[in-house]
C-alpha positions in Angstrom: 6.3 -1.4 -26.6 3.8 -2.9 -23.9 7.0 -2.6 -21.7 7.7 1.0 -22.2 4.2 1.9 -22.0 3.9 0.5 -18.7 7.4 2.0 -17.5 6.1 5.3 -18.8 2.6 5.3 -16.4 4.6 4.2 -13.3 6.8 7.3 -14.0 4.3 9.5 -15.0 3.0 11.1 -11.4 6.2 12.5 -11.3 9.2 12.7 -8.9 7.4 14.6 -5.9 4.2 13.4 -5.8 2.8 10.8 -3.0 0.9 8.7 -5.6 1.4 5.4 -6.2 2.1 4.0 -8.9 -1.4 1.6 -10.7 -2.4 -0.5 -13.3 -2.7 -4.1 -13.5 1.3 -5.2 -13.3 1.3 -3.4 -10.1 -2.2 -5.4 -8.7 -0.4 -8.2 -10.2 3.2 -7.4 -8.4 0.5 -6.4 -4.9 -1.6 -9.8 -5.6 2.0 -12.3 -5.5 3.3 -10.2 -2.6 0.5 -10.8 -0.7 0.8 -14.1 -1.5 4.2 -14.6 -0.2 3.9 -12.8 2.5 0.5 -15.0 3.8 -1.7 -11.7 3.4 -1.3 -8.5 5.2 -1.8 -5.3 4.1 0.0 -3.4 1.2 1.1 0.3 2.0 3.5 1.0 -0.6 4.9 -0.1 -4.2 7.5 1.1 -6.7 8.6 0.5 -9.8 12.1 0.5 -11.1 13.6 -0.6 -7.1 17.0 -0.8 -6.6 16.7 -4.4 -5.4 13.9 -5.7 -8.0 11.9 -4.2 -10.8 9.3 -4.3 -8.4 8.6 -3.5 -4.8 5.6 -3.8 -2.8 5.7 -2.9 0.9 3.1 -5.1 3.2 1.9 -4.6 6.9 2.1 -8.0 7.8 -1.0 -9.5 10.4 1.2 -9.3 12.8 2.4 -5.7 12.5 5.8 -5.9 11.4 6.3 -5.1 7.8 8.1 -6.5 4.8 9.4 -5.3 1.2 9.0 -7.9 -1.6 10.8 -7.6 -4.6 9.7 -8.9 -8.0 12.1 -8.7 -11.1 9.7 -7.9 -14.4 8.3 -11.6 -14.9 7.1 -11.2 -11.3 9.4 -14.1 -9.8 9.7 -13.1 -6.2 13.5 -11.7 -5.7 13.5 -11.1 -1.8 11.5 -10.5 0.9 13.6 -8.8 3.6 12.1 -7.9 6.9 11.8 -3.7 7.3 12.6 -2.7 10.8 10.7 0.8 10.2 7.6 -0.6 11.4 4.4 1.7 12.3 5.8 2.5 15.8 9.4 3.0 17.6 9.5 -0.9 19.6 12.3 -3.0 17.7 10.6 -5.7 15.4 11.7 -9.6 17.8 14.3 -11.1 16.4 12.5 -14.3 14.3 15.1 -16.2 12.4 14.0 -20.2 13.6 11.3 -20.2 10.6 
């Protein structure tokens, strides 16, 4: 029931709106995104993603951003880079880490 319950809040700003959604799984899902991403700054989050039943959108420190996705336990799915950054330059081309 705890499940639905929390399904039901993320849901319940409805289809249009620009809020996000809150509660504690989703500072929980912010918190381990953070965390995997070495901080940043979170500008986004949804809930029910196509790639994970999370997804939390960071500005990293160093301007290019990232979406991590969190299945429902929170285990970090993926954490592919987003080339839609802030501005128009192409994101560098980082794949030697």
């Amino acid at each position: 029931m705890l499940l639905l319950l929390g399904a039901g809040v993320a849901y319940a700003t409805g289809g249009d709106s620009p809020a996000q959604p809150t509660g504690s799984n989703i500072d929980k899902a912010k918190s381990i995104a953070l965390d995997q991403t070495n901080g940043g700054r979170v500008t986004g989050t949804e809930v029910g993603d196509q790639e994970g039943y999370y997804e939390v959108e960071v500005i990293k420190d160093d301007g290019s951003q990232v979406d991590v996705h969190l299945d429902r336990d929170f285990n970090v799915l993926s954490t592919p880079a987003d080339h839609e950054g802030p501005d128009t330059k192409d994101a560098p081309n980082d794949n030697g880490g």
